[in-house]
C-alpha positions in Angstrom: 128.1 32.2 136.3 126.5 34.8 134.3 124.2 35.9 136.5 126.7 38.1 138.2 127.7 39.8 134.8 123.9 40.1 134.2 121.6 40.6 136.6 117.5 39.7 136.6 117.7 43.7 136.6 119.4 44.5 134.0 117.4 42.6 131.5 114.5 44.1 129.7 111.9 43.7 126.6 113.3 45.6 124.0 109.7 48.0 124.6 110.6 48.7 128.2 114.4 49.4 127.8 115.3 52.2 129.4 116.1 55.5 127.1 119.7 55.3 128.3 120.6 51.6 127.0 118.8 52.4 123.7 121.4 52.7 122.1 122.7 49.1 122.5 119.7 47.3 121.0 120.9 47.0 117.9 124.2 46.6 119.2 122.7 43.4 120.8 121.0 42.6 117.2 123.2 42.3 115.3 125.8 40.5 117.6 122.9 37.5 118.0 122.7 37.6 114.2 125.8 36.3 113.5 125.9 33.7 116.6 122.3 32.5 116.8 120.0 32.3 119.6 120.9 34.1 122.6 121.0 30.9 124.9 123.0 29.7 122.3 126.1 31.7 123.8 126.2 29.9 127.3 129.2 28.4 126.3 131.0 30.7 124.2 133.5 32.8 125.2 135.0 35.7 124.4 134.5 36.9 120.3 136.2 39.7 118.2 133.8 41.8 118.7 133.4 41.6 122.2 134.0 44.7 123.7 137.1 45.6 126.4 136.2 44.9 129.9 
């Protein structure tokens, strides 16, 4: 299921992220600091801070 929202490609380590998607690294931080692991959201859906699709 996710796999078509996110790609093999589209995931990096944070040292080989591309300049462009910077910017969303901490974005990413701090929205696994709240919820936990970042397999831990396999089942969740959407939160109030999930952006508009």
């Amino acid at each position: 299921m996710s796999a078509s929202r996110c790609p093999a490609e589209a995931i990096y380590y944070d040292l080989e992220l591309p300049t462009e998607w910077k910017p969303y690294l901490a974005a990413n931080a701090d929205f696994f600091a709240d919820l936990g692991s970042q397999g831990g959201a396999a089942d969740l859906s959407r939160t109030d801070i999930d952006p508009d699709s």
